[in-house]
MMTF fields as JSON, N, C-alpha, C and O atoms, coordinates in Angstrom:
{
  "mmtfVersion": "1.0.0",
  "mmtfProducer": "UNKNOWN",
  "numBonds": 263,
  "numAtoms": 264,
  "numGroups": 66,
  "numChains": 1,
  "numModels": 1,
  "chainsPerModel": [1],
  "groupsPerChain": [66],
  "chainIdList": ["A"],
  "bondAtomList": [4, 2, 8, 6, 12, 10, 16, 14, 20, 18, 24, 22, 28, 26, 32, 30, 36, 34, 40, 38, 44, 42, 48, 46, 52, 50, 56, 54, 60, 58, 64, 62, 68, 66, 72, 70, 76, 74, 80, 78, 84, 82, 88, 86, 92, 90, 96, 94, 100, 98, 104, 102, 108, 106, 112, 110, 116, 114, 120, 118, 124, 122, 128, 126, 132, 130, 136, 134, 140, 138, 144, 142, 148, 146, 152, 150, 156, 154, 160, 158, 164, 162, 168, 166, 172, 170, 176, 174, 180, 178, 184, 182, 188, 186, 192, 190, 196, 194, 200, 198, 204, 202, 208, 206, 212, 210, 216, 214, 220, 218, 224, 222, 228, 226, 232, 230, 236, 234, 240, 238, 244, 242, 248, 246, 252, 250, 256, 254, 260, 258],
  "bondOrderList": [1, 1, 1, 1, 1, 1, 1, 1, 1, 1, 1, 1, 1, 1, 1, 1, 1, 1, 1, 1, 1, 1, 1, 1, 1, 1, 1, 1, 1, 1, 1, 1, 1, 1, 1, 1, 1, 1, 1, 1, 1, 1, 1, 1, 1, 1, 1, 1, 1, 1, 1, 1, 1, 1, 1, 1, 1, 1, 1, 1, 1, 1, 1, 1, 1],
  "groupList": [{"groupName": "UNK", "atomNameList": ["N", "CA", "C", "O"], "elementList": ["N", "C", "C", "O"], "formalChargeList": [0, 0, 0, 0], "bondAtomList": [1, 0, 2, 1, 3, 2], "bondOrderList": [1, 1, 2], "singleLetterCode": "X", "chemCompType": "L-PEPTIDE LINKING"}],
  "groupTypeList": [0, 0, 0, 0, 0, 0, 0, 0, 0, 0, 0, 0, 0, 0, 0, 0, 0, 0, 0, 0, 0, 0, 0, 0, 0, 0, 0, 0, 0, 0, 0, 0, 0, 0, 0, 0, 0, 0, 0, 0, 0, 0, 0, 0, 0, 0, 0, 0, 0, 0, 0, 0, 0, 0, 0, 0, 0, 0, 0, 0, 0, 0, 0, 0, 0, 0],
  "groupIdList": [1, 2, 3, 4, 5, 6, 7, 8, 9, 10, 11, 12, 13, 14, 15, 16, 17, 18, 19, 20, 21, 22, 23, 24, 25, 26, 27, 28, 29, 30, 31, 32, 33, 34, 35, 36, 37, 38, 39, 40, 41, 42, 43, 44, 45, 46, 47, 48, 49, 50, 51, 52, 53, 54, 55, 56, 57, 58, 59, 60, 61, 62, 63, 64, 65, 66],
  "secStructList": [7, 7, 2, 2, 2, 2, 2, 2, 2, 2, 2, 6, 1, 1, 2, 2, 2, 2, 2, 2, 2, 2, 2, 2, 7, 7, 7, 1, 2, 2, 2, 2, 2, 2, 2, 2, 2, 2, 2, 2, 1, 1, 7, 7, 7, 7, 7, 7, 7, 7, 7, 7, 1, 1, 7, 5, 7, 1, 1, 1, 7, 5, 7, 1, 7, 7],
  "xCoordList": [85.91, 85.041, 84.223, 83.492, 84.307, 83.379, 82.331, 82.148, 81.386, 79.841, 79.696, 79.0, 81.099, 80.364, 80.497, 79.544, 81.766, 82.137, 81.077, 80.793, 80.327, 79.097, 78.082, 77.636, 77.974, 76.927, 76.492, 75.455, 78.075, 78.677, 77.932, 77.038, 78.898, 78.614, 76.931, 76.533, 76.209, 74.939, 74.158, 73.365, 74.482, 73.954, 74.454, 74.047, 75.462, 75.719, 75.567, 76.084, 74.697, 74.204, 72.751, 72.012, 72.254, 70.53, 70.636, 70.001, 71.351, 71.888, 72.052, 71.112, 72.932, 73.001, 71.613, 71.234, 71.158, 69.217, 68.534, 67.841, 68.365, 67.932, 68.053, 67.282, 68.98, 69.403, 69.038, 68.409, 69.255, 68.754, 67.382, 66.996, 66.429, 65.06, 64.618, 63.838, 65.177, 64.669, 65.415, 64.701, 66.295, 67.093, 65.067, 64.36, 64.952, 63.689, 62.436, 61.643, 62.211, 60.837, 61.119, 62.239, 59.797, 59.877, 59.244, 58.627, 59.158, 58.578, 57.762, 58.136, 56.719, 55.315, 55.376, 54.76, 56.162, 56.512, 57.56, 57.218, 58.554, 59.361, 58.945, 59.77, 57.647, 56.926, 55.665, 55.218, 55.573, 54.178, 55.191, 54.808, 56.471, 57.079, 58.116, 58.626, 58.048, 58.418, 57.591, 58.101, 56.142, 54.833, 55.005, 55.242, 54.862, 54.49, 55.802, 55.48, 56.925, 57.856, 57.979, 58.397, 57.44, 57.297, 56.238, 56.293, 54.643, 53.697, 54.045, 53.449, 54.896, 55.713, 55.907, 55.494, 56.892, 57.286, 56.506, 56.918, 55.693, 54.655, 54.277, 54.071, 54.179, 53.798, 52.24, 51.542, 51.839, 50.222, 49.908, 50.798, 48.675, 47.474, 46.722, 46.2, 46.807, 45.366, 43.923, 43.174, 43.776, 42.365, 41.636, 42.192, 40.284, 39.428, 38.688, 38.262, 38.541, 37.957, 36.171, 35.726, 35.101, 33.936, 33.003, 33.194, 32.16, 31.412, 30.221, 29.503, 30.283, 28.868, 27.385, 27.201, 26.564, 25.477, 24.193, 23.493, 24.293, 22.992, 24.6, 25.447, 24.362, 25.017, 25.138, 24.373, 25.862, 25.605, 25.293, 25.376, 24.962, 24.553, 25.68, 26.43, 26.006, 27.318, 27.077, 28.128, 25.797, 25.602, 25.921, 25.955, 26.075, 26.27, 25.256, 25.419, 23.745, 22.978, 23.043, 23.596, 22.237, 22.229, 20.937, 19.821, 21.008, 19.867, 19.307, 19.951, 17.806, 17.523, 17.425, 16.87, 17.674, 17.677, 19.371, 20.04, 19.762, 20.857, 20.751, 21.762],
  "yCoordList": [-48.375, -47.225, -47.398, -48.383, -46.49, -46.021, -45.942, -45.81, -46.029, -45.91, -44.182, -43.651, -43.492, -41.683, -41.648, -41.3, -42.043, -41.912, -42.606, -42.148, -43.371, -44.454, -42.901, -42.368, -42.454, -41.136, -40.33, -39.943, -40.152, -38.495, -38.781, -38.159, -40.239, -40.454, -39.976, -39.129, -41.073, -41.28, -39.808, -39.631, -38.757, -37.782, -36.642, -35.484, -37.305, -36.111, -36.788, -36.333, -38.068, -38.859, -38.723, -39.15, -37.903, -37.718, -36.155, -35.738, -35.587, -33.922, -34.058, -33.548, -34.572, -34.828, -35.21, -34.626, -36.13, -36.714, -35.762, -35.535, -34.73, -33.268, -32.638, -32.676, -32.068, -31.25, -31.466, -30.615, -32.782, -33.192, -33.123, -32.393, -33.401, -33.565, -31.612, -31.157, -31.007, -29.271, -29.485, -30.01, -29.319, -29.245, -29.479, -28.814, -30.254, -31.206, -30.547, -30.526, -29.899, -28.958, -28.135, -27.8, -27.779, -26.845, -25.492, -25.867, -24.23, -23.256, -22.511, -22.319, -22.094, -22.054, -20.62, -20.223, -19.597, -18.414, -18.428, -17.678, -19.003, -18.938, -19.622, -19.748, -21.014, -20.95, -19.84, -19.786, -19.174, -18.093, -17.034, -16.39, -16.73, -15.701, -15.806, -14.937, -17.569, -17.607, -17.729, -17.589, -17.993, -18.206, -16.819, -16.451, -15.954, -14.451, -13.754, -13.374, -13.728, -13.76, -13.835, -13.033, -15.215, -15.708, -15.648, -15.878, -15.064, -14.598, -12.915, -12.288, -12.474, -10.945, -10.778, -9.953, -12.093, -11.985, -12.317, -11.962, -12.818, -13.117, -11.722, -10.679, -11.615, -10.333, -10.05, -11.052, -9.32, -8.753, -8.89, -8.648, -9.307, -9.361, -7.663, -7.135, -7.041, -6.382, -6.28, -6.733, -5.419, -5.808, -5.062, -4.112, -5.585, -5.448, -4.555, -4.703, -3.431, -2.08, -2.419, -2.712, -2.398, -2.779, -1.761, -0.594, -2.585, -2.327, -1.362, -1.632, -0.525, 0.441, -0.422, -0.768, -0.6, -1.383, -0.036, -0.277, 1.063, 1.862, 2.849, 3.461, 2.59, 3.462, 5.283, 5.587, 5.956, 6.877, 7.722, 6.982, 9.04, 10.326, 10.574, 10.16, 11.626, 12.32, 13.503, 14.007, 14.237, 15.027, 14.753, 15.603, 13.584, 13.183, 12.384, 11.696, 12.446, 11.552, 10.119, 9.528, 9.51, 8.142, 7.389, 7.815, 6.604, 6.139, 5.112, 4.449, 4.946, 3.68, 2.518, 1.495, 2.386, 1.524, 1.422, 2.353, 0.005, 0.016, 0.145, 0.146],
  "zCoordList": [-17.392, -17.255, -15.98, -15.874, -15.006, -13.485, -14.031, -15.241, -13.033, -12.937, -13.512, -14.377, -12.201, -12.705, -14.425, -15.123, -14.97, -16.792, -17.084, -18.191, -16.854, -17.792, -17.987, -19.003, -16.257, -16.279, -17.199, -17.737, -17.209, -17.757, -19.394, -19.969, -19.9, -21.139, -21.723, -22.523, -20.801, -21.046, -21.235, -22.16, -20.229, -20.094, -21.153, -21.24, -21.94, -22.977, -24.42, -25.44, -24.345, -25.347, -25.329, -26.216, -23.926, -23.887, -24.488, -25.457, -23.885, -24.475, -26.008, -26.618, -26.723, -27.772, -28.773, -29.788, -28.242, -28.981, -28.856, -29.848, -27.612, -27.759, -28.857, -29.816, -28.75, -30.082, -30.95, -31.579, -31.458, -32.882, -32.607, -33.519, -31.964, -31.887, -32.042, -32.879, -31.269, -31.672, -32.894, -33.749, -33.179, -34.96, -35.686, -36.443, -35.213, -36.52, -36.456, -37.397, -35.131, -34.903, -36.046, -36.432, -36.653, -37.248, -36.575, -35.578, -36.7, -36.178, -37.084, -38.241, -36.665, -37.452, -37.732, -38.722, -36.86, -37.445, -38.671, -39.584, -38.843, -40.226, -40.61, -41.515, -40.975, -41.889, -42.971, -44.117, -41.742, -42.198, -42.701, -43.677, -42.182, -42.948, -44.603, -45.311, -44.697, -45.563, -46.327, -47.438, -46.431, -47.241, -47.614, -48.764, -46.471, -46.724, -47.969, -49.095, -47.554, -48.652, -49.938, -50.773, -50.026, -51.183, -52.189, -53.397, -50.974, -52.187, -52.548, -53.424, -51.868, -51.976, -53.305, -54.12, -53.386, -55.028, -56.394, -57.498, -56.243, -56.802, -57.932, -57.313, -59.315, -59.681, -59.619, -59.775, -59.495, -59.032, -59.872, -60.687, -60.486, -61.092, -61.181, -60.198, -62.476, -62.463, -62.742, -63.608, -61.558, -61.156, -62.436, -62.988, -62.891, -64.172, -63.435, -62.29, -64.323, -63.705, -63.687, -64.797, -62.47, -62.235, -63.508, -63.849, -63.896, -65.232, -64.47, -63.507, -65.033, -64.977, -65.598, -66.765, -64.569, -65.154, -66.111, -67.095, -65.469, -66.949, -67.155, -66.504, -68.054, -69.516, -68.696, -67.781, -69.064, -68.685, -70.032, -71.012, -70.36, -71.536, -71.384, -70.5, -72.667, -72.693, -71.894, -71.498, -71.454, -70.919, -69.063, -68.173, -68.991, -67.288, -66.781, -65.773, -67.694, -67.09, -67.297, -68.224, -66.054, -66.279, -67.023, -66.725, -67.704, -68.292, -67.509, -66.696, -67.814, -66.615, -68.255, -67.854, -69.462, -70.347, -70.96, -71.409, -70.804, -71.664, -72.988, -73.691]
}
């Protein structure tokens, strides 16, 4: 094996460690879109309807005593 084939080799063995090294990054956008996804499916909770604090009359008024 020549010095240029030792090259060639070496340089498609640094090319090669590349790849695998991005392969391993992860990306922070298809993390946030798979979070997002996945609380998608999630079934909703309903919300507890907010309590009237004075009582109201049957006539429409409000009382200032519960």
């Amino acid at each position: 094996m020549n010095s240029r084939q030792r090259y060639k080799l070496r340089r498609k063995e640094k090319r090669m460690e590349q790849r695998k090294e991005e392969s391993r990054k992860v990306n922070s956008f298809d993390v946030m879109a798979q979070i997002i996804f996945e609380l998608n499916k999630l079934p909703t909770a309903q919300a507890k309807p907010l309590r009237l604090r004075k009582p109201i009359m049957p006539n429409g008024d409000i009382t200032a005593r519960a």
